[in-house]
C-alpha positions as CSV (number, residue, x, y, z in Angstrom):
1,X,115.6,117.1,98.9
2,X,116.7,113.6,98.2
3,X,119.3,112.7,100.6
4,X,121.6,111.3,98.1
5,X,123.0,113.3,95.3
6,X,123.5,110.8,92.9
7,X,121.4,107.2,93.1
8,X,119.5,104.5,91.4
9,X,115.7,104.0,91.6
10,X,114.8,100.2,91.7
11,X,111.1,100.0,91.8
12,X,108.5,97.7,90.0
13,X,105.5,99.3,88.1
14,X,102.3,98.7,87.0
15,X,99.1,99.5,85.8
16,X,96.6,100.9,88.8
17,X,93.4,99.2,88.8
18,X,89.8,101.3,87.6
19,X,92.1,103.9,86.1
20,X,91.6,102.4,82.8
21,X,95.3,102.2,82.3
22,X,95.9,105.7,82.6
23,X,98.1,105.5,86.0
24,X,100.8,103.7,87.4
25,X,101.9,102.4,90.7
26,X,104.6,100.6,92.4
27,X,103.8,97.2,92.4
28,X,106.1,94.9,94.1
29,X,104.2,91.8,93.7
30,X,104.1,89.3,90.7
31,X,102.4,92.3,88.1
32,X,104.8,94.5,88.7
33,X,107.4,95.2,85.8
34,X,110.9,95.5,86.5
35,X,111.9,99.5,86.8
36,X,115.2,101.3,87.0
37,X,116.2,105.1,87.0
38,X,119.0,107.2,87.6
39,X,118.9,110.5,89.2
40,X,121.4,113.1,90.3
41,X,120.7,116.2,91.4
42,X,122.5,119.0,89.4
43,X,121.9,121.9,91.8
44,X,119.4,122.8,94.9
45,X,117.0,126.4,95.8
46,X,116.5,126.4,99.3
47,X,115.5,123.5,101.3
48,X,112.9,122.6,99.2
49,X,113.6,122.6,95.3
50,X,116.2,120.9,93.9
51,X,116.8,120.5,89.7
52,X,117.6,116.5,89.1
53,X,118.9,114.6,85.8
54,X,116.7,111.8,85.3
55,X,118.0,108.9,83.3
56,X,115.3,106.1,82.6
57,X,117.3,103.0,82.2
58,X,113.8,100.8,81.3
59,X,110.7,102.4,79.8
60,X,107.8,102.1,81.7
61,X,105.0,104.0,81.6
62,X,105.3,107.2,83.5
63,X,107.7,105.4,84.7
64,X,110.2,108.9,85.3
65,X,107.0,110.2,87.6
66,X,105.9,107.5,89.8
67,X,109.1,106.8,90.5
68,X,110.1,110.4,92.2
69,X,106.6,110.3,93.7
70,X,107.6,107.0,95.4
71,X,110.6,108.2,96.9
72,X,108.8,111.6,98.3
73,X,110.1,114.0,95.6
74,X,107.5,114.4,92.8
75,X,108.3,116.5,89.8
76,X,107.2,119.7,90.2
77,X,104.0,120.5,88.5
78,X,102.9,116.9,88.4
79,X,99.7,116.7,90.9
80,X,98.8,113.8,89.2
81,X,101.1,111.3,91.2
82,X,102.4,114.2,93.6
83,X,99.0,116.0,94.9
84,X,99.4,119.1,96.1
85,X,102.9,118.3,97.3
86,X,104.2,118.5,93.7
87,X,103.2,122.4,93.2
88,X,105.2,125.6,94.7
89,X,104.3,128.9,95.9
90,X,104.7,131.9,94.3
91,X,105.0,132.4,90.3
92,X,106.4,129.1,89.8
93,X,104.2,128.0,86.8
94,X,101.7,125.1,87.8
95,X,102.6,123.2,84.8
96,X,104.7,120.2,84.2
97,X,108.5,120.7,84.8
98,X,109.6,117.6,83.1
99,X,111.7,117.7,79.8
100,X,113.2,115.4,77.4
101,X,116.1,117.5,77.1
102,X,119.1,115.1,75.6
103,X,118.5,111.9,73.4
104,X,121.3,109.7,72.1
105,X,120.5,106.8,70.1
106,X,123.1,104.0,68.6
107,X,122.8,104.2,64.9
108,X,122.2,100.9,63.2
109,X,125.3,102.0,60.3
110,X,127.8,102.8,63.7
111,X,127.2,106.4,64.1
112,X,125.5,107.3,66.5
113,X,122.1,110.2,66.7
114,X,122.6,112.9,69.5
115,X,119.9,115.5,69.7
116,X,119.2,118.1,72.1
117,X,115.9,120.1,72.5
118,X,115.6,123.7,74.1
119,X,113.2,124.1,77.0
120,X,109.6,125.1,77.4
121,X,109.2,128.7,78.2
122,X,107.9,128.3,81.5
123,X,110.4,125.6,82.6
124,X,113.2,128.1,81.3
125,X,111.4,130.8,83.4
126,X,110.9,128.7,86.5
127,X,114.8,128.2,86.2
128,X,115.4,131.8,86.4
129,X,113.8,132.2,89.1
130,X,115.1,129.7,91.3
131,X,118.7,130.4,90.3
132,X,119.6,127.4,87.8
133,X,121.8,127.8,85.4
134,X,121.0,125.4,82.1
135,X,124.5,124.7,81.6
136,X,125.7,123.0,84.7
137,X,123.3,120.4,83.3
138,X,126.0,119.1,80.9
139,X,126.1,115.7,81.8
140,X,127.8,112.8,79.9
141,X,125.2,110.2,79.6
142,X,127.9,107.4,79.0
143,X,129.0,107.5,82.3
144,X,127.8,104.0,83.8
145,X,124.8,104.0,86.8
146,X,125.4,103.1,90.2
147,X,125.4,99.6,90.8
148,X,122.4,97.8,91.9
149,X,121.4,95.8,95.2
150,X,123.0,92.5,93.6
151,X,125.9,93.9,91.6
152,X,126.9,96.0,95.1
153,X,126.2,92.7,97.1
154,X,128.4,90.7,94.5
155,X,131.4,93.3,94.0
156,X,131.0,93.1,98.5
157,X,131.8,90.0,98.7
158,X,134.5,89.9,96.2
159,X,136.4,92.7,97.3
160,X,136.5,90.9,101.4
161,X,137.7,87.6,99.5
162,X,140.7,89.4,97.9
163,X,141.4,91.7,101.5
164,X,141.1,88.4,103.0
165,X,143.3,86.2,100.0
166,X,146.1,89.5,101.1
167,X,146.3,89.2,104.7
168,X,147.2,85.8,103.9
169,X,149.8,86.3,102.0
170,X,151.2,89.2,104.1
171,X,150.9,87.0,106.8
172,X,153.1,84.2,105.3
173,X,155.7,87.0,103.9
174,X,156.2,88.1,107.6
175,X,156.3,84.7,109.4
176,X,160.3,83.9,108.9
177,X,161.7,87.7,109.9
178,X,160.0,87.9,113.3
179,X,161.3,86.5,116.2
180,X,158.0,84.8,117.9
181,X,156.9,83.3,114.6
182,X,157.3,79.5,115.1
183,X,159.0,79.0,111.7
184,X,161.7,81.5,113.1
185,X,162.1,79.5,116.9
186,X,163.0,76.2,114.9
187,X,167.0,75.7,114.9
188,X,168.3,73.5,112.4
189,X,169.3,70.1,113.2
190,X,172.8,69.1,112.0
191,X,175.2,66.0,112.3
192,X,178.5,66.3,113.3
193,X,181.5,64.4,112.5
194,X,183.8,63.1,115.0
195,X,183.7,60.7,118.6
196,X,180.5,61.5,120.6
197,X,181.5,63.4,124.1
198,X,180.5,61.6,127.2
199,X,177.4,63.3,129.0
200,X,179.0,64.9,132.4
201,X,177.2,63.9,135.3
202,X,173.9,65.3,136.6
203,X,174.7,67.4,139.7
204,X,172.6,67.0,142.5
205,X,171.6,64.4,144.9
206,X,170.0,62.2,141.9
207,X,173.6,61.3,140.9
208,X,174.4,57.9,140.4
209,X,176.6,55.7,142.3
210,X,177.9,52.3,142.3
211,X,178.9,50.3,145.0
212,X,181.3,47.6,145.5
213,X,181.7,44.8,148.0
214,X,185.4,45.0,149.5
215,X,187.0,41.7,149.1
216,X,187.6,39.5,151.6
217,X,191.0,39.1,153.3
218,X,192.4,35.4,153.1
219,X,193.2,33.4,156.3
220,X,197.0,33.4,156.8
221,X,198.8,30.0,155.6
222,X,199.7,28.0,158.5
């Protein structure tokens, strides 16, 4: 069971070597070929089964296949790139449970070309017996993918420069109306009109004081 529902599958392919071009692998060196796919899983049997919408957003070659392989989840029926992991128990037909089962194509006049194709008998009778129901499948296929590693890393960063750019602001809008802010302590400086008042003396022993010399008494007049 993939442990999330709904996510995006970035994984070079490309051809294995001395299978004649008959298998693909993951190839995250400078042959590999860029890979992308969509999956979302639509409903769950047990532990162990779950039914997933694939969307192939590139078109590699088997590219739908290696990819849930890669991630531990191979299509059931699909020994190929699965091994024995990829088969169940029990009366679940051996064969592959993969289907094209929606196509929509942009028509080069506007319209567009929407087909739909029933499934394979024993992919309809697998779903019986694991409890699916075909039309909780109803996906709309114009709803955009998850972002990728560098779209999610870019929309990251923007989003903590605008939080940041906000706190700024609600820090500036704040400032004047609270009483510690040091825009708020400053009191205006004005000039008034009229004499200047004398400074009253400092109290304390630091007060000035000024001293005279007493004047001398003149001798009496003989």
């Amino acid at each position: 069971m993939p442990d999330i529902a709904d996510g995006l599958i970035e994984l070079p392919l490309a051809k294995q070597p001395g299978s004649g071009g008959e298998k693909m692998m993951v190839e995250e060196g400078e042959g590999g070929q860029s890979a992308r796919t969509r999956y979302r899983i639509i409903d769950q049997a047990g532990n162990r089964t779950a039914w997933v919408e694939l969307q192939p957003l590139t078109g590699r070659t088997h590219q739908l296949r290696v990819h849930m392989a890669a991630i531990g989840h191979p299509i059931v029926g699909d020994g190929k790139y699965g091994g024995q992991a990829a088969f169940l128990t029990g009366s679940i037909s051996r064969k592959m449970h993969l289907h094209a089962r929606r196509l929509r194509i942009d028509h080069p006049e506007g319209d567009q070309i929407d087909v739909t194709a029933p499934l394979p008998d024993h992919f309809a009778a697998s779903m019986v017996q694991l409890g699916f129901t075909e039309e909780d499948g109803e996906a709309d296929l114009s709803a955009p993918p998850p972002p990728n590693a560098t779209e999610r890393k870019t929309a990251a960063k923007q989003h903590a420069k605008q939080v940041r750019k906000e706190r700024r602001g609600e820090r500036r809008g704040r400032g004047a109306d609270e009483p510690d802010h040091p825009v708020a302590r400053r009191k205006p400086v004005t000039k008034t009109a009229g004499k200047a008042k004398a400074a009253p003396p400092r109290s304390g022993t630091q007060r000035s004081k000024v001293h005279t010399k007493p004047r001398s008494k003149a001798p009496p007049r003989k």
